[in-house]
C-alpha positions as protocol buffer text, in pm:
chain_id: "A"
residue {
  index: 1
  type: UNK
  ca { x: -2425 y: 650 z: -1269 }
}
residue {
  index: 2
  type: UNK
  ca { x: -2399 y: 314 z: -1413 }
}
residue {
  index: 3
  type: UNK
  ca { x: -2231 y: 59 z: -1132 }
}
residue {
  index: 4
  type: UNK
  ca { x: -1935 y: -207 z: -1189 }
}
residue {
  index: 5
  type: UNK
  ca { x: -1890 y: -529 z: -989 }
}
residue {
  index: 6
  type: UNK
  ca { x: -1575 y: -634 z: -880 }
}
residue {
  index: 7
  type: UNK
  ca { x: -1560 y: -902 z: -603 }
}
residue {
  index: 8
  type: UNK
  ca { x: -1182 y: -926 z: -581 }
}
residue {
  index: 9
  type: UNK
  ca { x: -1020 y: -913 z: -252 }
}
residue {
  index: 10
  type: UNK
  ca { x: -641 y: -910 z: -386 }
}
residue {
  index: 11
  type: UNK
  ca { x: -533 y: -530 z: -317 }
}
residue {
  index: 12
  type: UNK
  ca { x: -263 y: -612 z: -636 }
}
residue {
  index: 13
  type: UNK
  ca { x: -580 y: -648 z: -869 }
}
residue {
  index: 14
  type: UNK
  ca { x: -806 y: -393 z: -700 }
}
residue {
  index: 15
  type: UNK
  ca { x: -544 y: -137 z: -779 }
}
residue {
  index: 16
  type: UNK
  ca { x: -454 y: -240 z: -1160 }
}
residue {
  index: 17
  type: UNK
  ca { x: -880 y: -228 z: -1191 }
}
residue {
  index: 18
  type: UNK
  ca { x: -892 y: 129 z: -1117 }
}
residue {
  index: 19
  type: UNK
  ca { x: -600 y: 247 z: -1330 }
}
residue {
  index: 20
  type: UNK
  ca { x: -780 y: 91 z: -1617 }
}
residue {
  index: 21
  type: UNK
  ca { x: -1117 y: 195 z: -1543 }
}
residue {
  index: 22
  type: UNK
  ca { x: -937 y: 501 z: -1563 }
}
residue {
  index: 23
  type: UNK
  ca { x: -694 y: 474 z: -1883 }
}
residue {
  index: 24
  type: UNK
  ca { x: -885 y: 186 z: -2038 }
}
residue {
  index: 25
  type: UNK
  ca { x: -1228 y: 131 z: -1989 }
}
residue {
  index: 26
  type: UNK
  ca { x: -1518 y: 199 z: -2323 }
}
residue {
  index: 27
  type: UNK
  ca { x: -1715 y: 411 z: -2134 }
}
residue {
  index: 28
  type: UNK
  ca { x: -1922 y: 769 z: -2241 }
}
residue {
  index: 29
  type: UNK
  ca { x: -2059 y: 773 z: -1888 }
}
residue {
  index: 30
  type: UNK
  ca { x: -1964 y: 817 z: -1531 }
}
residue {
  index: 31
  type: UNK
  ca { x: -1927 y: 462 z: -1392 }
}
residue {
  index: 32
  type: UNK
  ca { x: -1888 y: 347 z: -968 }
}
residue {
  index: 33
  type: UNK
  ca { x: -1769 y: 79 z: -816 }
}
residue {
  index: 34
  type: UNK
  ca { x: -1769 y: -79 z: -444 }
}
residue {
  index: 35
  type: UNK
  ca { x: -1511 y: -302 z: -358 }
}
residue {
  index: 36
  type: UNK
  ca { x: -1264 y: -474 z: -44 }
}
residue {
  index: 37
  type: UNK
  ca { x: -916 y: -541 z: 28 }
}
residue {
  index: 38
  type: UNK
  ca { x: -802 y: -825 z: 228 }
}
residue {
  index: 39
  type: UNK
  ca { x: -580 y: -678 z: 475 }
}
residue {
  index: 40
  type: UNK
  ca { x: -336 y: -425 z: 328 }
}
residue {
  index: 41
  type: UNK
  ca { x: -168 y: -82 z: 328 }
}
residue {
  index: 42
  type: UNK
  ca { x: -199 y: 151 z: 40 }
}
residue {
  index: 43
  type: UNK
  ca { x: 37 y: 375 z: 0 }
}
residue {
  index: 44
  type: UNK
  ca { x: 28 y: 686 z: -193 }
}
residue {
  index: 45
  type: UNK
  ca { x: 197 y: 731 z: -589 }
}
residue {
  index: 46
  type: UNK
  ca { x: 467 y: 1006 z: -417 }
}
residue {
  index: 47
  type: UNK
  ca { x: 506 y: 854 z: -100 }
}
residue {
  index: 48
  type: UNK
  ca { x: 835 y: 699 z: 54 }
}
residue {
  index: 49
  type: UNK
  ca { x: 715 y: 363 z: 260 }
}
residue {
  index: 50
  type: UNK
  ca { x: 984 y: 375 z: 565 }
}
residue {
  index: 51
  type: UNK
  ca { x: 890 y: 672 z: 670 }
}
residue {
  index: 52
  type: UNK
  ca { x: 496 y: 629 z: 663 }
}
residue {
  index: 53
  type: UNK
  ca { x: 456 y: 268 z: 747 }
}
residue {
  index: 54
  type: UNK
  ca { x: 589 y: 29 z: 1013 }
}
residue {
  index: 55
  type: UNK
  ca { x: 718 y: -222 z: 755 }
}
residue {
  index: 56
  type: UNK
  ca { x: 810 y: -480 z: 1037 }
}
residue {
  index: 57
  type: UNK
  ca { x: 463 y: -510 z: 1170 }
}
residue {
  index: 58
  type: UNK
  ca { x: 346 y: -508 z: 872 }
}
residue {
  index: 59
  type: UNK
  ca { x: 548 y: -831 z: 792 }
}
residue {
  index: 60
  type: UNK
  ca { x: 468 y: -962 z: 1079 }
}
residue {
  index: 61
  type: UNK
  ca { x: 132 y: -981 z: 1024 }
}
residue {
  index: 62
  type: UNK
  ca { x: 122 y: -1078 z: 647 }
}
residue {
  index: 63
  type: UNK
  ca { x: -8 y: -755 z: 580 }
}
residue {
  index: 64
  type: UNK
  ca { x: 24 y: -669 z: 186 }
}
residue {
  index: 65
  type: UNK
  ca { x: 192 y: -345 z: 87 }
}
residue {
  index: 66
  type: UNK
  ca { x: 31 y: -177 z: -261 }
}
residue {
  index: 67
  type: UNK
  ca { x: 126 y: 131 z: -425 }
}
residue {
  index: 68
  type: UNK
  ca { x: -214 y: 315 z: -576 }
}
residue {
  index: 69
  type: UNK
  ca { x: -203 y: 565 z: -836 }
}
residue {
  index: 70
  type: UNK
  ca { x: -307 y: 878 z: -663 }
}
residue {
  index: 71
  type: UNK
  ca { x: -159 y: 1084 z: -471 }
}
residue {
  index: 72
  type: UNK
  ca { x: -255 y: 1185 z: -116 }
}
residue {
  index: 73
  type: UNK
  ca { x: -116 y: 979 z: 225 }
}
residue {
  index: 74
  type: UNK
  ca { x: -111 y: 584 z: 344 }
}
residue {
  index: 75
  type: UNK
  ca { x: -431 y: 434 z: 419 }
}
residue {
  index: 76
  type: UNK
  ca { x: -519 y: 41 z: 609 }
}
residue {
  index: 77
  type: UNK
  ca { x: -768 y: -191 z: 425 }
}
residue {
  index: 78
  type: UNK
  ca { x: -965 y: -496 z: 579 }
}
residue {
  index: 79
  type: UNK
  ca { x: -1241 y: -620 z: 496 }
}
residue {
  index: 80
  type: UNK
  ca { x: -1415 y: -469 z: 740 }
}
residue {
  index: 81
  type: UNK
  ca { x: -1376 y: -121 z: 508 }
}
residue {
  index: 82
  type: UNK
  ca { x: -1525 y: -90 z: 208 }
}
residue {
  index: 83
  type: UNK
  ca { x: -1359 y: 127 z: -94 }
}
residue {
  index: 84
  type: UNK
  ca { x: -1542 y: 336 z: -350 }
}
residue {
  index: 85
  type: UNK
  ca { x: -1443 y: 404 z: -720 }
}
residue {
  index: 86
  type: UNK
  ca { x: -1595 y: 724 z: -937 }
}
residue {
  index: 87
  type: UNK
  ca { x: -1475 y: 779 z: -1300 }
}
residue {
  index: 88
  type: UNK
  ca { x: -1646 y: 1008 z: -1531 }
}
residue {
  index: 89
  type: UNK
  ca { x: -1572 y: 1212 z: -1820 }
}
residue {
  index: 90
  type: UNK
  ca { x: -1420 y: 1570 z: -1754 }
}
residue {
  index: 91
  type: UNK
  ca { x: -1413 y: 1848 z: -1931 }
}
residue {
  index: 92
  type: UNK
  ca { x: -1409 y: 2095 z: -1669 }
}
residue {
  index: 93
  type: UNK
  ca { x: -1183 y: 1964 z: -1352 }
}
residue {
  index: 94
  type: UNK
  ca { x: -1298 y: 2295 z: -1106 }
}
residue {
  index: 95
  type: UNK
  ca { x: -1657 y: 2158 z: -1175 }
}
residue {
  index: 96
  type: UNK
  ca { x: -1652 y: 1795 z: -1185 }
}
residue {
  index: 97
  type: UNK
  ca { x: -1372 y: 1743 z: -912 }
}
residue {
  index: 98
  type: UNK
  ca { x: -1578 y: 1904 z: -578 }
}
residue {
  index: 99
  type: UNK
  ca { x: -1946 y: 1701 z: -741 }
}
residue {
  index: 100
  type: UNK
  ca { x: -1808 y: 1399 z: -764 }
}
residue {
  index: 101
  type: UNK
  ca { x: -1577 y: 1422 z: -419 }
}
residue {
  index: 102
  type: UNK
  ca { x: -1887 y: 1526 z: -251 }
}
residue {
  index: 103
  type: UNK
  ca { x: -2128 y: 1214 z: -398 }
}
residue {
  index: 104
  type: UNK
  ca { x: -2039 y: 961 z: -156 }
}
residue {
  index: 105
  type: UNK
  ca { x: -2096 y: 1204 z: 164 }
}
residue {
  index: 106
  type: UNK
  ca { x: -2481 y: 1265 z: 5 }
}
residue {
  index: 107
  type: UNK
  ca { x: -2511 y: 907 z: 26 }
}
residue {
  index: 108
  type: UNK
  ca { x: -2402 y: 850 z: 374 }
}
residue {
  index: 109
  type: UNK
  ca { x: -2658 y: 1142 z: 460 }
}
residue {
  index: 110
  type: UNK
  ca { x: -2888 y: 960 z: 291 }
}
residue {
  index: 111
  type: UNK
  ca { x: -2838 y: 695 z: 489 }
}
residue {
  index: 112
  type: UNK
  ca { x: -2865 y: 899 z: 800 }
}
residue {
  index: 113
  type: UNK
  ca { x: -2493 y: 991 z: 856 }
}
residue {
  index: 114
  type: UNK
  ca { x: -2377 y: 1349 z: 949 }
}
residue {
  index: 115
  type: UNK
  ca { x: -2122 y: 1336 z: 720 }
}
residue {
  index: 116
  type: UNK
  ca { x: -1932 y: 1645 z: 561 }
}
residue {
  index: 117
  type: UNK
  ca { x: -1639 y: 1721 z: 390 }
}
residue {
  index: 118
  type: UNK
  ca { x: -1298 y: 1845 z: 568 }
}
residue {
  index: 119
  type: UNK
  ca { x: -984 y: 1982 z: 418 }
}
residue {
  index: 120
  type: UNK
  ca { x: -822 y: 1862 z: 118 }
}
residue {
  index: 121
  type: UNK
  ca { x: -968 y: 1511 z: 113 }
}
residue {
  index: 122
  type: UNK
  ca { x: -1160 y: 1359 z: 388 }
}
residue {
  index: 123
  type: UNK
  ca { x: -1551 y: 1254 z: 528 }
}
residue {
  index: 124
  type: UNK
  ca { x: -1597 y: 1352 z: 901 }
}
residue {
  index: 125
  type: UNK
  ca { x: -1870 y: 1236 z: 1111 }
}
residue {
  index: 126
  type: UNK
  ca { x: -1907 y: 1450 z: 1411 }
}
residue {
  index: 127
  type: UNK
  ca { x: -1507 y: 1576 z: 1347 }
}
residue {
  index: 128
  type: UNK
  ca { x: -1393 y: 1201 z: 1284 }
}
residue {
  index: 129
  type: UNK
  ca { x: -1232 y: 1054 z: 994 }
}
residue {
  index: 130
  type: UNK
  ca { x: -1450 y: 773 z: 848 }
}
residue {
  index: 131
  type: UNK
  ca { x: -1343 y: 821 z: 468 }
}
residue {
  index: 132
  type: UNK
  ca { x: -1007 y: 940 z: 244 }
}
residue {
  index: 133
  type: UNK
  ca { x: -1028 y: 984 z: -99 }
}
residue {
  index: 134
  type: UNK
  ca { x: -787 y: 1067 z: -382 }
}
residue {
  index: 135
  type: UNK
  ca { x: -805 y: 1175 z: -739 }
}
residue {
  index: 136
  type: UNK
  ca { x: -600 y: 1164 z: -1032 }
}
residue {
  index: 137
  type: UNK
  ca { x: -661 y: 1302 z: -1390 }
}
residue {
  index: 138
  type: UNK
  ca { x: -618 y: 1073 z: -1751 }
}
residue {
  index: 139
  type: UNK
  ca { x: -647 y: 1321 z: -2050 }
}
residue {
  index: 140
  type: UNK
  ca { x: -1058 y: 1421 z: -2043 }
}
residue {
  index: 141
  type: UNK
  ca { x: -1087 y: 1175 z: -1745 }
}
residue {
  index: 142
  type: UNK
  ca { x: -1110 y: 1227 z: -1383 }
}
residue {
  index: 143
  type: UNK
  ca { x: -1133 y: 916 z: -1120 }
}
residue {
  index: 144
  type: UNK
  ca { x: -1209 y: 986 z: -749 }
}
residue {
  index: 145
  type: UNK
  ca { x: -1174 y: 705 z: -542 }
}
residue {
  index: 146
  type: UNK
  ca { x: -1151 y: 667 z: -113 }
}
residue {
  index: 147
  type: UNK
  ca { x: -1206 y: 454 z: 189 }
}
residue {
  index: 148
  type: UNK
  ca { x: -1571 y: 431 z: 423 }
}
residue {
  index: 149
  type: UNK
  ca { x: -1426 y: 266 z: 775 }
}
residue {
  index: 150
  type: UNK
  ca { x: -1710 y: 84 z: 854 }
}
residue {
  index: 151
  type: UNK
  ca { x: -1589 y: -135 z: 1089 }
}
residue {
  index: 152
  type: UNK
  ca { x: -1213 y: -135 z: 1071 }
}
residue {
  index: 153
  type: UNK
  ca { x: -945 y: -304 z: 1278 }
}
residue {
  index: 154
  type: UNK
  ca { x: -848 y: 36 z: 1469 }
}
residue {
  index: 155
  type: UNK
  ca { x: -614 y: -147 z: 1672 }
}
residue {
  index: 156
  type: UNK
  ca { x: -452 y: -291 z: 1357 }
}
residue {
  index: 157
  type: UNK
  ca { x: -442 y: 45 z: 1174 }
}
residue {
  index: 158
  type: UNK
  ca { x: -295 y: 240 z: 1439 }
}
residue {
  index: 159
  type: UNK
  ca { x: 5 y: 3 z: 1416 }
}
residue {
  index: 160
  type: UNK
  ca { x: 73 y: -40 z: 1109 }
}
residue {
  index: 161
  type: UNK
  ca { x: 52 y: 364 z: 997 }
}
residue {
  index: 162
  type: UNK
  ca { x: 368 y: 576 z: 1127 }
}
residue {
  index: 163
  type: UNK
  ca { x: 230 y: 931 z: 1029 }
}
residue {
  index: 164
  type: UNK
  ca { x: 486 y: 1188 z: 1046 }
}
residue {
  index: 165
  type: UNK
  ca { x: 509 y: 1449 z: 1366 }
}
residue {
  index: 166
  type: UNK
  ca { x: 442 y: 1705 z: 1108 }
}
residue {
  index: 167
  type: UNK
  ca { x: 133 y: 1582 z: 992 }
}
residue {
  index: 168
  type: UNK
  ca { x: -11 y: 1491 z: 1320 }
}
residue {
  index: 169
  type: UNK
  ca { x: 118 y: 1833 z: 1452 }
}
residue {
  index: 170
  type: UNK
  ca { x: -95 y: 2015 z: 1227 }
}
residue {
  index: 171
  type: UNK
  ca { x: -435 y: 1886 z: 1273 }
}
residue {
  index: 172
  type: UNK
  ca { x: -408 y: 1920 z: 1632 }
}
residue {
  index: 173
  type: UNK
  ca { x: -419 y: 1553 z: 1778 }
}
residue {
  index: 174
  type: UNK
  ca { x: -239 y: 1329 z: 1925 }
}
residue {
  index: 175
  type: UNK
  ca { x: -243 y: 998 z: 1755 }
}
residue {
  index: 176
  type: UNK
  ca { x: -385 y: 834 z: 1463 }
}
residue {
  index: 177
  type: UNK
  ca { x: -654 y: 657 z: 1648 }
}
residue {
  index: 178
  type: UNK
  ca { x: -782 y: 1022 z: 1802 }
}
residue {
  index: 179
  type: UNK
  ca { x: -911 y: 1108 z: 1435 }
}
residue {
  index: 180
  type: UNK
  ca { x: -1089 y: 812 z: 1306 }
}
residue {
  index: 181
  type: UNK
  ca { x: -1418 y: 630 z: 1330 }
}
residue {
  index: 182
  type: UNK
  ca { x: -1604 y: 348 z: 1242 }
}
residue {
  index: 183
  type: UNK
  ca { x: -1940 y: 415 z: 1030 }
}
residue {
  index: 184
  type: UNK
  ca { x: -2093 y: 124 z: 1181 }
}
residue {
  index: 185
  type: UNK
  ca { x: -2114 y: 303 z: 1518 }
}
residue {
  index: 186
  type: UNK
  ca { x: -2399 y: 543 z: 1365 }
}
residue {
  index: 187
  type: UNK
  ca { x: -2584 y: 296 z: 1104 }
}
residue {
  index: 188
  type: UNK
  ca { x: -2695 y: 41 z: 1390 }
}
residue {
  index: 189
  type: UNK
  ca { x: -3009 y: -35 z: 1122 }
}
residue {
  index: 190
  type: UNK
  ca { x: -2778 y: -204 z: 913 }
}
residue {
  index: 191
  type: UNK
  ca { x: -2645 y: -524 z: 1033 }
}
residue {
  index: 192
  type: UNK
  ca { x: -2311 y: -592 z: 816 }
}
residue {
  index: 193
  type: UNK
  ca { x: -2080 y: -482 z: 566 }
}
residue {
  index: 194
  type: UNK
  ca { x: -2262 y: -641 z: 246 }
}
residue {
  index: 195
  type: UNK
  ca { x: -2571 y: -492 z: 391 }
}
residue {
  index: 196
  type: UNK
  ca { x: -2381 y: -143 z: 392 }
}
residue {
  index: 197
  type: UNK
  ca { x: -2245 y: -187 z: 22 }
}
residue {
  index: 198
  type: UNK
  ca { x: -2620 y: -281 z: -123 }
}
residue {
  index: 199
  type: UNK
  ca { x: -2755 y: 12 z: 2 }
}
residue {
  index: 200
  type: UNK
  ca { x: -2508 y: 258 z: -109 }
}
residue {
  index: 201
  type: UNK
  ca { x: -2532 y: 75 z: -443 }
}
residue {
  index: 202
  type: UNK
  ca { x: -2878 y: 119 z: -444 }
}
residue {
  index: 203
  type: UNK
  ca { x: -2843 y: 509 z: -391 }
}
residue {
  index: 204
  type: UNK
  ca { x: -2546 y: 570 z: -589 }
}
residue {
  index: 205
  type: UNK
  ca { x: -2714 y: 390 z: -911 }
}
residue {
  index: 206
  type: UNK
  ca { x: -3052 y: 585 z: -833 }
}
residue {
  index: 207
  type: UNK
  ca { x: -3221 y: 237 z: -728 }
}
residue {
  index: 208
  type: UNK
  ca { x: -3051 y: 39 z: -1049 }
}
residue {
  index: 209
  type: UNK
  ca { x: -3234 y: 262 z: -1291 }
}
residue {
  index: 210
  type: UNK
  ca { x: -2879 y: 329 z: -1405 }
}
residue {
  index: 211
  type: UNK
  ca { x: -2759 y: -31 z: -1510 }
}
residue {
  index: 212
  type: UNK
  ca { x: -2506 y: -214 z: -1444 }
}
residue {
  index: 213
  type: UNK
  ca { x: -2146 y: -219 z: -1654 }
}
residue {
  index: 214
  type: UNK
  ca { x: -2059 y: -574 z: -1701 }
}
residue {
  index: 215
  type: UNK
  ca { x: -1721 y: -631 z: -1820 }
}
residue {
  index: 216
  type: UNK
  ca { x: -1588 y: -824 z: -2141 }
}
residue {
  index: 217
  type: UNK
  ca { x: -1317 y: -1132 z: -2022 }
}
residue {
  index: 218
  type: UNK
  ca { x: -1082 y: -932 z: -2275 }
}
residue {
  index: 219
  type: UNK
  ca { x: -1065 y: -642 z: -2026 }
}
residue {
  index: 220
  type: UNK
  ca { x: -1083 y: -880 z: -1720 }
}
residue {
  index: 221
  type: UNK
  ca { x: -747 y: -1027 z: -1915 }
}
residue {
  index: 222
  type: UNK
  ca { x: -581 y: -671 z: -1913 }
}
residue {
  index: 223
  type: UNK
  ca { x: -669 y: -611 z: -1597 }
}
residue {
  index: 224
  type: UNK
  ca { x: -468 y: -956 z: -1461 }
}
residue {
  index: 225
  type: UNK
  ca { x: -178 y: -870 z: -1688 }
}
residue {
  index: 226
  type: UNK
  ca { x: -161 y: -495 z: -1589 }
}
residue {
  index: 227
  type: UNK
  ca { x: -181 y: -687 z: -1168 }
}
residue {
  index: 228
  type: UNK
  ca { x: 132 y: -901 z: -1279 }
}
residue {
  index: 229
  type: UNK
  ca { x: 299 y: -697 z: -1495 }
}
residue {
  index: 230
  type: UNK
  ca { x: 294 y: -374 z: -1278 }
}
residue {
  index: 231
  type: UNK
  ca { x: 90 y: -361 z: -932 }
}
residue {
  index: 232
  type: UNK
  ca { x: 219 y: -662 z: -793 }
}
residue {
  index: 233
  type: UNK
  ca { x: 608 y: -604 z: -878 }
}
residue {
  index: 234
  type: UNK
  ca { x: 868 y: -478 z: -612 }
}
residue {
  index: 235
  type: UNK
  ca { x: 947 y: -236 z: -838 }
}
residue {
  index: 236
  type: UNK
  ca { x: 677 y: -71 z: -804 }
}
residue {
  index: 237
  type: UNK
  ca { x: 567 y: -104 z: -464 }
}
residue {
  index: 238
  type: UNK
  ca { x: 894 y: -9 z: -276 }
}
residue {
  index: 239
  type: UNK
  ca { x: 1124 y: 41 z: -570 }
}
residue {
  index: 240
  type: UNK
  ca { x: 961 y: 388 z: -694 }
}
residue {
  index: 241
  type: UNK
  ca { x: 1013 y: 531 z: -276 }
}
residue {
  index: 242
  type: UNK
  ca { x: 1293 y: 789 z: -312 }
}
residue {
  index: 243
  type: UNK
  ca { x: 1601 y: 710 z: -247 }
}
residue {
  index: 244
  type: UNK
  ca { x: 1833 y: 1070 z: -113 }
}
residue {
  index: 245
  type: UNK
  ca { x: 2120 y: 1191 z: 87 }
}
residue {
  index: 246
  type: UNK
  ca { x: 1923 y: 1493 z: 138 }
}
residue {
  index: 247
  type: UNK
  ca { x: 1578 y: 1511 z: 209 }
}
residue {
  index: 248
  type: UNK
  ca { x: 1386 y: 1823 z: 267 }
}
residue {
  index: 249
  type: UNK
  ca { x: 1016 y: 1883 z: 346 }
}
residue {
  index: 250
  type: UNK
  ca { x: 733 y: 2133 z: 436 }
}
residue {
  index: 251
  type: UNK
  ca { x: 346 y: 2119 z: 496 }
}
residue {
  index: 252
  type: UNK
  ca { x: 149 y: 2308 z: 214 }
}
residue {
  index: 253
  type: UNK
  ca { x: -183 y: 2361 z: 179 }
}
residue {
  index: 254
  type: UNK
  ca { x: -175 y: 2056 z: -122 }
}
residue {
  index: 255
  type: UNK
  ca { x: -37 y: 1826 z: 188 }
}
residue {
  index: 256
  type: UNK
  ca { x: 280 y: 1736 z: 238 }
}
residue {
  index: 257
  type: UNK
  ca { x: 571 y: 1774 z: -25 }
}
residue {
  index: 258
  type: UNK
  ca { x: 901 y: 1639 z: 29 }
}
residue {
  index: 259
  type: UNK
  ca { x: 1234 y: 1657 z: -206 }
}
residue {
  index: 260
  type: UNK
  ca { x: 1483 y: 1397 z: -191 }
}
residue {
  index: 261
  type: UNK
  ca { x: 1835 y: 1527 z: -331 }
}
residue {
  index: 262
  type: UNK
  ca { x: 2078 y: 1294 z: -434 }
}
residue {
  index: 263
  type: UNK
  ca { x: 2457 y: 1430 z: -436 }
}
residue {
  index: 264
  type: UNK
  ca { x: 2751 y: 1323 z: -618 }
}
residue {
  index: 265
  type: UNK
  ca { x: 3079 y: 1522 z: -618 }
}
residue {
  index: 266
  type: UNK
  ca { x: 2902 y: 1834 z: -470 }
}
residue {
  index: 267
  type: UNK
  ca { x: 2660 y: 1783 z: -766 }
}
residue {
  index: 268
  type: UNK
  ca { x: 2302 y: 1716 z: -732 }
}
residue {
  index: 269
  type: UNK
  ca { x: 2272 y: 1375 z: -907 }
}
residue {
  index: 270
  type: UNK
  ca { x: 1934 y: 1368 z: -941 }
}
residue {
  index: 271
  type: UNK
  ca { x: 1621 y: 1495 z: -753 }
}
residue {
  index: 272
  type: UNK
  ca { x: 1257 y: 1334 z: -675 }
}
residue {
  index: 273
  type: UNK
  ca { x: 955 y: 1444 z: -478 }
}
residue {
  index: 274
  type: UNK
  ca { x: 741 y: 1282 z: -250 }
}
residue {
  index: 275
  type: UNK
  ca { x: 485 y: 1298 z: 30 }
}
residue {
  index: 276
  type: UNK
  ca { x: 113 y: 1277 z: 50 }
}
residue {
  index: 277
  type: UNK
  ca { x: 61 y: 1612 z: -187 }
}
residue {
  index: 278
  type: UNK
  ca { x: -295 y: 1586 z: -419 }
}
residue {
  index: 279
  type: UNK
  ca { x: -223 y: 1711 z: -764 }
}
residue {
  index: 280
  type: UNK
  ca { x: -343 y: 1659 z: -1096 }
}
residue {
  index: 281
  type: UNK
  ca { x: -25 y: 1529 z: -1264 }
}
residue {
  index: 282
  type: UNK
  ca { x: 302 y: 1377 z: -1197 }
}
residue {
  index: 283
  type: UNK
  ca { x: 570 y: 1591 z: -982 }
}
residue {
  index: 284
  type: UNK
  ca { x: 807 y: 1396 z: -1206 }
}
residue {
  index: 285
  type: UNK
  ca { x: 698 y: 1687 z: -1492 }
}
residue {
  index: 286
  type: UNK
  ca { x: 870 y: 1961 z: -1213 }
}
């Protein structure tokens, strides 16, 4: 795979660069991507932000709130986790979908991690979370992207993340910080984050025989007018959360899927879904 570079820390930008890469970007090849987020949540395209993220702390803390593209649940950023972005060509989703989920846990083994794949969308290492990931499909494209905790603030992301009862219920556990490790606790050959992010560049690009993508300042333009014009608005960070008089929900084996009901006049006024469900396309098409 050919690599990317993209230095930015803003979680606004990081978030317009991926829908691009996905809609936009001249490529006839899969392309990848490591990059960081200051501190920030990242909240899922269906998911309602009161109920999955203390908003007070997070304003408190001047902790940024960003709504991705993808489905899936509410994840904390710092820059002590690094984020990964796949997008390839796809003809064939039942194919390409598990081989490119599954290329970032053959580099961590690589690298000497245990890691393996769990459920609908996570990396364990020895039954602990250390990665997320998410897709979502453009026409003949498919873009996988996810978190590696390498050495996250736990303390920070166990505050800031209000997971329902429901979903904690179902895996088992008791609490957010239970589930999760930090990758730096079984890589103690490599020293820091930048360290961690050259090697897996190294191993995704198959040791930069696959060259690297360089941008054109036309598409860096689009991607600072899609950040202003779209990721960074209210709109669509809290304004797209559903808004309901009635709210129903119930754990399926896609995740989570919620329906918020509005009424008027013993009518239903209108009707959205939510939650932290994976699918291919929008629910707004139900």
């Amino acid at each position: 795979m050919r690599y990317l570079k993209n230095l930015h820390t803003d979680p606004y930008y990081n978030m317009a660069f991926d829908e691009y890469c996905l809609e936009s970007l001249p490529i006839d090849e899969p392309v990848f991507y490591l990059w960081q987020n200051r501190p920030a949540v990242i909240v899922g395209f269906n998911q309602e932000v009161n109920t999955e993220v203390n908003l007070e702390y997070l304003k408190q803390k001047g902790i940024a709130l960003v709504r991705r593209v993808t489905g899936g649940g509410a994840v904390y950023h710092d820059l002590g986790n690094l984020n990964y972005t796949i997008v390839g060509k796809s003809e064939d989703l039942e194919r390409d979908y598990p081989e490119y989920a599954s290329l970032m846990m053959k580099a961590l083994q690589s690298l000497g991690v245990p890691a393996t794949l769990s459920g609908r969308n996570d990396i364990l290492v020895n039954g602990k979370k250390v990665s997320g990931f998410a897709k979502r499909v453009s026409r003949n494209r498919l873009m996988v992207h996810g978190t590696l905790m390498y050495q996250v603030d736990v303390d920070v992301l166990t505050n800031v993340l209000n997971p329902s009862a429901t979903k904690l219920q179902s895996k088992g556990i008791a609490s957010v910080r239970s589930r999760v490790a930090n990758l730096c606790d079984y890589l103690p050959e490599i020293q820091d984050i930048q360290t961690f992010s050259n090697r897996l560049e190294e191993i995704l690009s198959c040791h930069y025989a696959d060259k690297e993508f360089k941008l054109s300042e036309e598409n860096l333009a689009d991607i600072q007018k899609l950040t202003d014009e779209k990721f960074a608005t209210w709109e669509w960070n809290y304004g797209r959360s559903p808004k309901a008089t009635l709210t129903h929900s119930a754990r399926l084996a896609c995740g989570t899927v919620e329906i918020h009901l509005t009424l008027a006049e013993n009518r239903i006024a209108s009707c959205q879904f939510g939650g932290d469900f994976l699918g291919n396309l929008p629910a707004s098409d139900v």
